[in-house]
C-alpha positions in Angstrom: 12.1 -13.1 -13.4 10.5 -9.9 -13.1 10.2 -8.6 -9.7 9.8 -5.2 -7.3 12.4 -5.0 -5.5 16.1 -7.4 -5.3 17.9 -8.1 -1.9 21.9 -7.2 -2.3 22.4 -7.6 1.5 20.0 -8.1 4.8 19.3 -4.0 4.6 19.6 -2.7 1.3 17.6 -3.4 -1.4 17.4 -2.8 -5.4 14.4 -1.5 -6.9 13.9 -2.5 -10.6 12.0 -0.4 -13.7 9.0 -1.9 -12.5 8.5 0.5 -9.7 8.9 3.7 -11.8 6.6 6.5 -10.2 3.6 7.8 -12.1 4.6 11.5 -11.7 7.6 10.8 -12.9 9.2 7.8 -14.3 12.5 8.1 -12.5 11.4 8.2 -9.3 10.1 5.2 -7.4 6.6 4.9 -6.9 5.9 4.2 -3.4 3.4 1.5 -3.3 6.0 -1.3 -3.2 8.3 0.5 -0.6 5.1 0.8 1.9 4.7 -3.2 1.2 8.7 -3.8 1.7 9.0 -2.4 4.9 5.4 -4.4 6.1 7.7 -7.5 4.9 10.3 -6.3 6.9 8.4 -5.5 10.3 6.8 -9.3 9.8 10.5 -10.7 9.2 12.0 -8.9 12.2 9.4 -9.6 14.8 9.5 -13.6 13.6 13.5 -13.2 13.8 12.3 -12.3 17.8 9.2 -14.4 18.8 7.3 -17.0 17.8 3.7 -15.9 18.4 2.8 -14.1 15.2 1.5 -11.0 16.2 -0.7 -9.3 13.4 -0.3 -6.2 11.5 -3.0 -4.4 13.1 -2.9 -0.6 12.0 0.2 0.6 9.8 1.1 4.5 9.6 3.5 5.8 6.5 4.9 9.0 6.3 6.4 9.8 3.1 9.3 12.4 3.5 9.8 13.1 -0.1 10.4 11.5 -3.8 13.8 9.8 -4.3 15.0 7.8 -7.8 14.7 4.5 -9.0 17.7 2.5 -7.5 19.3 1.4 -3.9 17.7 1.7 -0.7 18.6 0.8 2.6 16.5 0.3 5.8 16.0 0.1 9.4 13.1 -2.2 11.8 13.3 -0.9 15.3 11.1 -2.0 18.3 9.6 1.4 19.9 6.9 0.1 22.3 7.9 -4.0 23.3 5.5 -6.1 25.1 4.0 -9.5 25.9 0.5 -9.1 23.2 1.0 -5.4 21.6 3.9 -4.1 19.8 4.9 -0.6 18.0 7.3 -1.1 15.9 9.2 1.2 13.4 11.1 1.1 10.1 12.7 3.4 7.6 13.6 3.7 4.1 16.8 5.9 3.0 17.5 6.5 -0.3 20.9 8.2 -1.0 22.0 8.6 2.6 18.3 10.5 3.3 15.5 8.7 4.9 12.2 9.0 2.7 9.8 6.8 4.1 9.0 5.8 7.6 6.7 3.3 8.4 4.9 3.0 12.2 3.2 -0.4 12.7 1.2 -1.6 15.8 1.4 -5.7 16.3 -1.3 -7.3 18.2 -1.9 -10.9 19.9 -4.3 -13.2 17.8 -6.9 -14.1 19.9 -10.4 -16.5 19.2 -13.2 -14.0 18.2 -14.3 -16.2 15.5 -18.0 -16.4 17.2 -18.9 -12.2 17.1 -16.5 -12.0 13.8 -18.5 -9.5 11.6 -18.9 -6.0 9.9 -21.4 -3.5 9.1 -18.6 -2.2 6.3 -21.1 -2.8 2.5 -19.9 -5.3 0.4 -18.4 -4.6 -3.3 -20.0 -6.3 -6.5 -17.6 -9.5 -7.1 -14.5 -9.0 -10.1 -16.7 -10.8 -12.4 -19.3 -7.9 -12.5 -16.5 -5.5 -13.4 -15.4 -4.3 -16.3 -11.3 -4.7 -17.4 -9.5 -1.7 -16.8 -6.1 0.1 -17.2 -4.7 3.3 -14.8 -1.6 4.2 -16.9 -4.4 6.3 -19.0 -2.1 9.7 -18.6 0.1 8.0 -16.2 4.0 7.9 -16.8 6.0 4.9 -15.1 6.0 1.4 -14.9 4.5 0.8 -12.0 1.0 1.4 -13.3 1.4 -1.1 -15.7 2.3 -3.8 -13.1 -1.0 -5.5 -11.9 -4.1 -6.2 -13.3 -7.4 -4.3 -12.8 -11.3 -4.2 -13.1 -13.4 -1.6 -12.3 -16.3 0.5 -11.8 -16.8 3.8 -11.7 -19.5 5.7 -9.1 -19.5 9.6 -10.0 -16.8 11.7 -9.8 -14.0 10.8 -7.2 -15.8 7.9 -6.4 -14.8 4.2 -7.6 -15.1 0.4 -7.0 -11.8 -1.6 -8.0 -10.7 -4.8 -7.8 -5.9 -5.4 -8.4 -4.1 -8.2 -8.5 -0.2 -7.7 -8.7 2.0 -9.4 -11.8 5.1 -9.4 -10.4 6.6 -10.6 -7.1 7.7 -7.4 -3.9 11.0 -9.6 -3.8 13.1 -12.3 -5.8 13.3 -15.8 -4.3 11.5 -14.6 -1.1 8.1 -15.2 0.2 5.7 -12.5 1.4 2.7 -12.5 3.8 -0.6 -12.1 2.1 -0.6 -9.1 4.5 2.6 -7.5 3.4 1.5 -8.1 -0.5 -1.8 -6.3 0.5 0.4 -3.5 2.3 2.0 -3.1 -1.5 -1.0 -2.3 -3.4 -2.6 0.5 -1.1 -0.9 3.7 -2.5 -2.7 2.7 -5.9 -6.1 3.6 -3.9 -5.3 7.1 -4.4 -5.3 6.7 -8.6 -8.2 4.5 -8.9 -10.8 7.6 -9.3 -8.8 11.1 -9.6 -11.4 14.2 -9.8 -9.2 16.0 -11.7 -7.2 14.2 -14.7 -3.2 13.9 -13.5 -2.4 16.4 -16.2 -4.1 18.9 -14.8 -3.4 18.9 -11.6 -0.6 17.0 -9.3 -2.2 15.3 -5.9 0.5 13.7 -4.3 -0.2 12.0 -1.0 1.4 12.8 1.8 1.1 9.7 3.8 -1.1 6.8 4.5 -2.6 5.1 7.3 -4.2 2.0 7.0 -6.2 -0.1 10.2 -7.4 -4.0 9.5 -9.3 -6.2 11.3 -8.5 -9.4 9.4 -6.0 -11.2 7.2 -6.7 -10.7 4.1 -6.9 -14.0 1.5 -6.2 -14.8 -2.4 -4.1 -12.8 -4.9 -7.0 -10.0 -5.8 -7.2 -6.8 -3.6 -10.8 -4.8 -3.3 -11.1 -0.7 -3.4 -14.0 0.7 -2.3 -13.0 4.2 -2.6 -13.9 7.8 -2.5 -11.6 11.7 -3.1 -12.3 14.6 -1.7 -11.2 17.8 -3.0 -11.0 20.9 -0.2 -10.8 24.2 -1.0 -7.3 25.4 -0.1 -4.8 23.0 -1.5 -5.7 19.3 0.1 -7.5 16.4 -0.1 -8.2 13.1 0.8 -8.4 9.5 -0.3 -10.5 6.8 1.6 -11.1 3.5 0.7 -12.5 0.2 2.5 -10.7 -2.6 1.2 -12.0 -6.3 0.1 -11.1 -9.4 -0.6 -12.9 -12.0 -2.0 -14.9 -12.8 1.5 -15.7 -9.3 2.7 -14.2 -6.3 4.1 -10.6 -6.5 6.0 -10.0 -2.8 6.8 -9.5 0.8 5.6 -6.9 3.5 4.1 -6.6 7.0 4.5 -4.5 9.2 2.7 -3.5 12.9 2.8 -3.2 15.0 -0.4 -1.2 17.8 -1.5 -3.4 19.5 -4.4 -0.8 21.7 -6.8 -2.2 22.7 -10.0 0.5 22.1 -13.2 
């Protein structure tokens, strides 16, 4: 079976072909490590307690690029308490930690009765068109979900991803922690410069929800900006198929070719 990612022991991890990086094949793409260390975070805190606490906001720093192979990683619990956790895990790849992830946990609570958000809505899949972002991409990663889209103006875009392949082999994953997965892709959904051109790696992302998200298909709502001394910066509300559960943000580095 095709998958992300393959457990060889409770802390280290294989990643497979199918997470080959779209600046450059050999190196991982990110998107599935930021979802592996959600699942992680949601494993350790249920190894702990039995109240489900909710990914409420999630903040990833990336540290640097690293190959295609074995990772290891590390859940710690920074800030412990009775309804709010902070919690924090890293990624290492070759001895060097690449990716840290720090993610606030939060008691569920009955709001049901003032549920709601002034955050638009995004026209439904069906009123998209089929789409493909390995135009110009490298990498397999790119290649690994399925897409429809929409696009605004330049560096501005309406998407809706589903994954193809499972974050882990003979494993389930939280609807959340799938979600987690798919956010670096906001950042390729509606470049203002073709990748070619010009490299805009991010470097990090931060992403706040307010609800679970439900179903397979992810929504982008999503808009780049270019500033005038070597950054920029990718926003996006995100969707699924019964409104708006949260935002991104992510930091650019803008390096011509």
């Amino acid at each position: 079976m095709d998958v992300l990612f393959r457990r060889l022991a409770e802390n280290r991890f294989l990643a497979t072909e199918k997470v080959g990086g779209a600046w450059d094949p050999r190196e991982q793409h990110i998107a599935p490590s930021l979802g592996l260390l959600a699942h992680l975070v949601e494993q350790d805190r249920d190894a702990r307690r039995g109240d489900d606490l909710q990914l409420a906001r999630v903040s990833f720093d990336i540290l640097g690029p690293f190959l295609v192979g074995e990772v290891e990683t590390a859940v710690r619990v920074l800030r412990p308490g009775r309804t709010i956790e902070l919690v924090e895990a890293t990624l290492a790849s070759e001895g060097r930690v690449v990716l840290t992830l720090r993610a606030w946990l939060m008691q569920r609570t009955g709001t049901e009765q003032i549920e709601g958000s002034a955050l638009p809505a995004i026209p439904s899949r069906d009123e998209m068109e089929p789409a493909l972002m390995d135009d110009g991409w490298p990498g397999e990663f790119v290649r690994s979900f399925e897409m429809r889209r929409q696009r605004l103006g330049t560096g501005r875009a309406q998407a809706w991803m589903r994954p193809k392949y499972p974050l882990l082999d003979s494993e389930q994953v939280s609807p959340m922690a799938r979600m987690i997965a798919q956010l670096d892709l906001a950042n390729g959904i509606t470049p203002r410069v073709d990748a070619t051109e010009l490299l805009f790696p991010n470097l990090d992302l931060d992403g706040s929800f307010f609800r679970t998200p439900q179903g397979d298909w992810l929504g982008f709502d999503t808009s780049v900006s270019f500033g005038p001394s070597g950054v920029g910066q990718t926003q996006s509300t995100l969707h699924d198929e019964l409104g708006p559960v949260g935002t991104v943000s992510q930091t650019l580095t803008l390096r011509y070719r």
